[in-house]
C-alpha positions in Angstrom: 0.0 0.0 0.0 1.1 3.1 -1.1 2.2 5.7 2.1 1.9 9.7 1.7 4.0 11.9 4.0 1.8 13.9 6.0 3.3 16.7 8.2 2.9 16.7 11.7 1.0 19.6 13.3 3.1 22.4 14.5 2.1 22.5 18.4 3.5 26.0 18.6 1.5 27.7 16.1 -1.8 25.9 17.0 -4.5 28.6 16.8 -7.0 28.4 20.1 -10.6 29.5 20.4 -10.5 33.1 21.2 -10.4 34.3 25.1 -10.9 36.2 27.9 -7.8 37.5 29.2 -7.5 40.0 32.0 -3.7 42.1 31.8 -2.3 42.9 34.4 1.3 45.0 32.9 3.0 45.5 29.9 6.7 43.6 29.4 9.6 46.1 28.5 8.6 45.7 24.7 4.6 47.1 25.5 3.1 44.0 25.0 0.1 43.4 27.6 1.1 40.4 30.5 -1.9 38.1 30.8 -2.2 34.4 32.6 -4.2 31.4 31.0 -4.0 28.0 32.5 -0.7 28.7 34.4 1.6 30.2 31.3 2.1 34.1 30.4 0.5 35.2 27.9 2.1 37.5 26.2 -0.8 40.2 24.3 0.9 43.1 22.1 -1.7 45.9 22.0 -3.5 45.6 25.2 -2.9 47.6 28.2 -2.7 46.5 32.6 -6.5 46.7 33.7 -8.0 45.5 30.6 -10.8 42.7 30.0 -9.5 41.5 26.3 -10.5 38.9 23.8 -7.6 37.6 22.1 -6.6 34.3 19.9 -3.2 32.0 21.3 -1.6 32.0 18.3 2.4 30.8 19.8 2.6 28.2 22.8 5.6 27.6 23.8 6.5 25.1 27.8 6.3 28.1 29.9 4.7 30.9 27.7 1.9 32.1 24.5 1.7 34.7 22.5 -1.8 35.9 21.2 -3.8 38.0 19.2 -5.9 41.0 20.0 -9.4 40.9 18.7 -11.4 43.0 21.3 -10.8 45.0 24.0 -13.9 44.4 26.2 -13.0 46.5 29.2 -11.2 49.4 27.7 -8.1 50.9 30.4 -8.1 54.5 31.6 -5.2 55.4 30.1 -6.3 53.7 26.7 -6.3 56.7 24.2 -7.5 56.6 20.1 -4.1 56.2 17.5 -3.3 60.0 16.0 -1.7 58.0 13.2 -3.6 56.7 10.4 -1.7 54.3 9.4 -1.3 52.9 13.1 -2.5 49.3 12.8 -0.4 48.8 9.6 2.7 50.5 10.2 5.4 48.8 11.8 7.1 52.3 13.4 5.2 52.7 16.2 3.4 50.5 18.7 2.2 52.4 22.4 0.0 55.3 20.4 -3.0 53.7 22.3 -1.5 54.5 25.4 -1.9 58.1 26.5 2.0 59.5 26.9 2.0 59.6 30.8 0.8 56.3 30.9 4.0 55.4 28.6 6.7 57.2 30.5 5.1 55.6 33.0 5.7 52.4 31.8 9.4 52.8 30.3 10.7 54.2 34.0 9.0 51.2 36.1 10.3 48.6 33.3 13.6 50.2 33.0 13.8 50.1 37.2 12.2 46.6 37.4 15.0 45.1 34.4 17.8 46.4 36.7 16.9 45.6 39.5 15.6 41.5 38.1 19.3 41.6 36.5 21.7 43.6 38.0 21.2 45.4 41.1 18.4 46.2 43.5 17.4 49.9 42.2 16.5 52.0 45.3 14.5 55.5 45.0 18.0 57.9 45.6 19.1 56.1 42.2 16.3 57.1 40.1 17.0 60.8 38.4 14.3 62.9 37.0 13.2 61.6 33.6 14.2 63.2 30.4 11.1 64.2 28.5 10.5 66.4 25.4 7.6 66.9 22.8 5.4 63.9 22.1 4.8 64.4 18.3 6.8 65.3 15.3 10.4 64.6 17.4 12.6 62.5 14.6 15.0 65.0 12.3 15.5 61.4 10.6 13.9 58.5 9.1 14.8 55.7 6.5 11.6 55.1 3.6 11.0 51.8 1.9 10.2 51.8 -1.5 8.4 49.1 -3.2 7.1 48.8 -7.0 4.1 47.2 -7.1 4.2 45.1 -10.9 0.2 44.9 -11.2 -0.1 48.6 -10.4 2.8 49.5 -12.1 3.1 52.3 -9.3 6.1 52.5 -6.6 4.7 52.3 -3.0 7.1 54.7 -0.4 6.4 54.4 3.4 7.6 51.9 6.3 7.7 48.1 6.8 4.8 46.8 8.3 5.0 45.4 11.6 7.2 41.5 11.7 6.6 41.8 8.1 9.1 42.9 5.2 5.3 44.3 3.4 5.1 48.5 2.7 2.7 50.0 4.1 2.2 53.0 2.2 1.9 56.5 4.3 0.7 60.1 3.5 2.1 61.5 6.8 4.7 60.2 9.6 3.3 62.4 12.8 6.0 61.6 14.7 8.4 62.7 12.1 9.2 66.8 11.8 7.1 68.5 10.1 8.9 69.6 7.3 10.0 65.9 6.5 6.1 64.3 7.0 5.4 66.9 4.9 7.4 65.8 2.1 6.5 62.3 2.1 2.9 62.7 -1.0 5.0 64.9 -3.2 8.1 62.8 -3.1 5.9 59.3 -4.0 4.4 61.6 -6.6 7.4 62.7 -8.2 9.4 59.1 -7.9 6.4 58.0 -9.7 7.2 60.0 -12.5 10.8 58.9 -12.7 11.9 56.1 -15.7 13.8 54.9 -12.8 11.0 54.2 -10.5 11.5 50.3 -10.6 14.7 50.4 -9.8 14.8 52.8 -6.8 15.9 51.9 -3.3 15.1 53.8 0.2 15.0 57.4 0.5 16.3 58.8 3.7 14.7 62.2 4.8 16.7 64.3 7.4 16.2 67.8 9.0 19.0 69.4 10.0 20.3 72.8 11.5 21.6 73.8 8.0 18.4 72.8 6.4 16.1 69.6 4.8 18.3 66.9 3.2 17.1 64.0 1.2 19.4 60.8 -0.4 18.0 58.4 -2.2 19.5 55.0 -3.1 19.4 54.2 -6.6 20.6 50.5 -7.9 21.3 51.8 -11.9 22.8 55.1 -13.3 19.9 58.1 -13.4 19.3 59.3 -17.2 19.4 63.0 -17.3 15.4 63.7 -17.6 15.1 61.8 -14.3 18.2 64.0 -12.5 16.6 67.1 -14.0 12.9 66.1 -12.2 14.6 65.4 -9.0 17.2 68.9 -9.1 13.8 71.1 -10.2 11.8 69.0 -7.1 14.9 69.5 -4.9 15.0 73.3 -5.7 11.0 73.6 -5.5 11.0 72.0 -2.1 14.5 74.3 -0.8 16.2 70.9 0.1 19.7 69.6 -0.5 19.2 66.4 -2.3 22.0 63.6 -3.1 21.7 59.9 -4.5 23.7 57.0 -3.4 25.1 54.4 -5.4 25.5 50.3 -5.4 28.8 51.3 -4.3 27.3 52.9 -1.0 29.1 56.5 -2.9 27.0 59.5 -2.6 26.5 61.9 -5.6 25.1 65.1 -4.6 22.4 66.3 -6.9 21.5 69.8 -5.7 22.5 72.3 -2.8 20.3 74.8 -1.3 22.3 78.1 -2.4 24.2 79.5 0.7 21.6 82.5 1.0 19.0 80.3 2.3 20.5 77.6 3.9 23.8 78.0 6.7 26.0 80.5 5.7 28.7 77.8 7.2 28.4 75.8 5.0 29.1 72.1 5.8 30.4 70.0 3.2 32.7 66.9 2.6 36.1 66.4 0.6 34.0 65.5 -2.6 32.2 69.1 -2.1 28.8 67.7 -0.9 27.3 69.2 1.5 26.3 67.5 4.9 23.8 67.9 7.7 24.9 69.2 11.2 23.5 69.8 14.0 25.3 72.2 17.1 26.4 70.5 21.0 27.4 72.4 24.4 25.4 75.4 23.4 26.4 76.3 20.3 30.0 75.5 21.0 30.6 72.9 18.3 29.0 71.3 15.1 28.7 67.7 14.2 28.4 66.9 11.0 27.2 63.2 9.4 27.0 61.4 6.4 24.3 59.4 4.8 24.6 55.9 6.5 25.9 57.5 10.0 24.6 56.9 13.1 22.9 60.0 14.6 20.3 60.3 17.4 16.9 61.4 15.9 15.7 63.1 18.8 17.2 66.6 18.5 15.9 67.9 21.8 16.4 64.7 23.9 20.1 64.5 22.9 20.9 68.4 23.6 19.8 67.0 27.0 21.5 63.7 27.4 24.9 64.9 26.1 24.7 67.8 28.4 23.4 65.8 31.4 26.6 63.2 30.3 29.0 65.7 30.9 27.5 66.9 34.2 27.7 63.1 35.7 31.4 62.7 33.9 32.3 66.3 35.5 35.7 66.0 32.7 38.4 68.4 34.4 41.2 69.7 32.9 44.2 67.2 32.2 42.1 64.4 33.1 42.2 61.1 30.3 38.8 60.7 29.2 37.5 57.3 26.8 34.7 57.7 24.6 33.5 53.8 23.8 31.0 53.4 20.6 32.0 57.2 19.5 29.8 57.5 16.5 30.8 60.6 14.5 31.4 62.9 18.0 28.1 63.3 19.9 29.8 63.3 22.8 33.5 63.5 22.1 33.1 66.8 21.0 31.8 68.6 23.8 33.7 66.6 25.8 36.8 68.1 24.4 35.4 71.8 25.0 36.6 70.9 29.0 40.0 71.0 28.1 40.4 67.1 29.5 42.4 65.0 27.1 39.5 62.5 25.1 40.0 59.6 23.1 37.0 58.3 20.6 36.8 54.8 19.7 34.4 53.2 17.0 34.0 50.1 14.9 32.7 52.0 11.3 35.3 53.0 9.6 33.2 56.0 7.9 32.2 57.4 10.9 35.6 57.9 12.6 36.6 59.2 9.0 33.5 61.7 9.6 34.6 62.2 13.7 38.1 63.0 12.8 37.4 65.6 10.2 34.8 66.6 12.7 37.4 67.1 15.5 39.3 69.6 12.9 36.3 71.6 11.6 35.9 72.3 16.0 39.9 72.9 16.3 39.8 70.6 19.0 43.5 69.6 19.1 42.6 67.9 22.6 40.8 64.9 20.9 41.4 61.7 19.0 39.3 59.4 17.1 40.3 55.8 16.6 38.9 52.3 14.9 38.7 49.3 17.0 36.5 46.0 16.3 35.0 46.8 20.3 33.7 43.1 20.4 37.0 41.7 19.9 40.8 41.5 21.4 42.0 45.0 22.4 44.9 43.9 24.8 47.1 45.6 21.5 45.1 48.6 21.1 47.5 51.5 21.6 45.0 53.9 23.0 43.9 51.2 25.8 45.7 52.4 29.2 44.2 53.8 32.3 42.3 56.5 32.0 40.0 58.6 34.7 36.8 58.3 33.4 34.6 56.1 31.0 31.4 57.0 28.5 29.7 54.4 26.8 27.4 54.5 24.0 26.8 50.9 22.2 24.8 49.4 20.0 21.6 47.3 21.4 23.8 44.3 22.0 25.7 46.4 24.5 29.0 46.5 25.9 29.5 43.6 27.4 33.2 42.2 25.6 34.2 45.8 25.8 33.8 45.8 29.8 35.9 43.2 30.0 39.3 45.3 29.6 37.6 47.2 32.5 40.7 46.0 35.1 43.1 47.9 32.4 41.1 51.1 32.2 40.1 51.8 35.7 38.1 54.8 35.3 36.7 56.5 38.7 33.1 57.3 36.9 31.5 55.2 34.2 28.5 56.9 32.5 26.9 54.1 30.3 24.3 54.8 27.8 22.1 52.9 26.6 19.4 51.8 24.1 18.5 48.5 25.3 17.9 48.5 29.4 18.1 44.6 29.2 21.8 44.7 27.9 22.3 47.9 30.5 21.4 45.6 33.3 23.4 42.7 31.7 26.5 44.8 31.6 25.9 46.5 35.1 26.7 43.2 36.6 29.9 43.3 34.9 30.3 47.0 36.9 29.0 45.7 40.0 31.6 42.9 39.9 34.9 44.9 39.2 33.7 47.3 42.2 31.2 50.1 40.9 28.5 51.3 42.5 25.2 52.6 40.6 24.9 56.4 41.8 21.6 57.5 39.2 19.9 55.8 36.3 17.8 57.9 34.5 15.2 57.1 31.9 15.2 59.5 28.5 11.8 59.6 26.2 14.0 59.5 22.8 11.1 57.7 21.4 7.4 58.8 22.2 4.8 56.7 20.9 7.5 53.8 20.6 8.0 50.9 23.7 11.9 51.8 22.9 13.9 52.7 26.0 16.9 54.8 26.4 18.3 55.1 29.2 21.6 56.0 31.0 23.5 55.2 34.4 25.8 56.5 36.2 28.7 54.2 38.1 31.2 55.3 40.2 33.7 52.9 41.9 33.5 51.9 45.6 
């Protein structure tokens, strides 16, 4: 007889009959915390206090994940989306939460993180939150583009959410202004473009010199489409480049001088760059397309500043910079006459913080590139020094923390991104001798269960 292969049924995505669920708290990611016959359930979209209806959709030994369906018992602090595009768009996920609900939320699971994994966090720890404006707070943002064959149209907006779908927008409104603004007549004039099914992401920036706009193309532009993007570029009063296969950027069209900084920012190939001013007005940082930069203009006057108030740099002191970036805090740094050293694992941007560190005349500071994550027992800048700043990516610190012994800092300011690998490397403090002094929460991303956060350690 003949045997067919028939698969067996994949327990974990088993789909129940939908459920009541009361929620009692959100995780660190904003999903709503709910109990069904002895696991957590794990709800995105619903809030602590709620009476939900939801669908397992994930079981795993010790935990599910469901589906929200209906919220029967709505929560206080439950608010309507602003955005339109809410349920589709991937960018944001707590704009059903009213925003002092969400700050809320981000300082008790920042607190509750540390003091699960690192270290029991006590009241006199906890600083003052860093809040800011609530809508229309990114200077940046990154815009998929997809062309739809049937259509024959190219879609521009963000990836929806766990999916690598575009969900097209007419308005971002937590983006600036001017940039959300730009978002219908840039799909219209791509649209126009011979190039259109060949284009890549377009990345929309404000900065203090002005708008900027790059887009990625994957095929040389023919001059009728450069022409429609230089008279759109003018039309709009934005600097507007391109970017190659080749990751080399082409600038297309400059704002004349008159109407954009009269310091003109630019790069050895001419183009010129966005920047944005640190310790009052003291120095610029400039950044190329691809950089690393903080998108919360207002939040990182304040973090930078409230950095250098915990580091307290004095003159003639040694001060390390881990995870540099392009200078956002190296620079002003350097304005307190201590001696500081940047590290950083792209190549491009300590290319960018070097020529930065000329631009300022800051003959007090040095940029280096180090792989972080591996062997730095060879690394000639690696010596004691007096105090520490960390910046990493969301995987944290945690090899870089090991040369700790070598270093020996008497302050350690660590900032971070991702409060589980902040309380994972806090241990590694704890356990060489450092004390947490303050932890403070910053609301870089409103609407967003993103957390960033930064601590203070000082050594026993």
């Amino acid at each position: 007889m003949a045997q067919f292969f028939k698969a067996k049924p994949n327990k974990t995505k088993q789909l129940s009959a939908k459920l009541s669920l009361t929620v009692t708290q959100l995780d660190h990611l904003g999903a709503g915390i709910a109990q069904h016959n002895g696991k957590v359930v794990f709800v995105p979209g619903a809030l602590p206090g709620e009476t939900v209806t939801a669908q397992l959709t994930e079981q795993k030994k010790k935990y599910a994940k469901a589906k929200l369906f209906k919220v029967d018992k709505p929560a206080p602090h439950r608010v309507n989306a602003q955005c339109p595009h809410y349920q589709q768009c991937g960018g944001c996920d707590l704009q059903h939460m009213d925003i002092e609900a969400q700050r809320d939320h981000k300082q008790l699971a920042l607190t509750n993180l540390m003091s699960k994994l690192a270290i029991n966090v006590d009241s006199t720890m906890v600083a003052d939150a860093v809040i800011g404006e609530e809508w229309h707070y990114r200077r940046r943002a990154r815009l998929a583009t997809l062309f739809d064959k049937k259509t024959k149209t190219l879609q521009l907006g963000f990836r929806a959410a766990n999916s690598s779908d575009i969900v097209q927008i007419k308005q971002c409104d937590v983006l600036a202004k001017p940039l959300s603004a730009l978002i219908t007549p840039f799909t219209e004039l791509l649209n126009q473009l011979q190039a259109k099914t060949t284009l890549g992401h377009l990345e929309l920036t404000e900065a203090e010199n002005g708008l900027f706009a790059v887009l990625r193309i994957t095929k040389a532009l023919k001059p009728a489409d450069e022409q429609l993007l230089i008279d759109f570029a003018a039309s709009h009063n934005m600097n507007l480049l391109v970017q190659d296969n080749d990751s080399q950027v082409h600038g297309l069209y400059s704002v004349p001088s008159n109407t954009a900084s009269d310091d003109t920012a630019s790069d050895q190939a001419g183009i010129e760059l966005p920047q944005y001013s640190l310790a009052d007005g003291q120095v610029d940082c400039r950044f190329s397309p691809g950089n690393f930069v903080q998108v919360n203009a207002d939040i990182n006057q304040r973090m930078v500043a409230q950095a250098i108030e915990w580091l307290a740099p004095q003159a003639n002191e040694r001060i390390l910079d881990l995870f540099c970036g392009v200078g956002n805090f190296s620079l002003p740094l350097a304005t307190k006459a201590a001696d500081v050293i940047g590290v950083e694992g792209v190549p491009e941007m300590v290319a960018q913080a070097k020529q930065n560190a000329l631009d300022n005349n800051l003959t007090n500071l040095s940029f280096f590139h180090a792989d972080l994550s591996a062997d730095l027992s060879e690394a000639s800048w690696l010596g004691r020094i007096d105090k520490l700043l960390l910046d990493p990516a969301r995987a944290g610190a945690y090899e870089s923390l090991q040369w700790l012994s070598k270093m020996k800092p008497k302050k350690v300011v660590y900032v971070s991104c991702n409060p589980a690998s902040l309380a994972r490397d806090s241990q590694v403090l704890i356990e060489q001798g450092y004390k947490l002094k303050q932890l403070m929460m910053l609301d870089m991303f409103p609407q967003t269960h993103h957390i960033e956060a930064m601590a203070l350690f000082e050594i026993k």
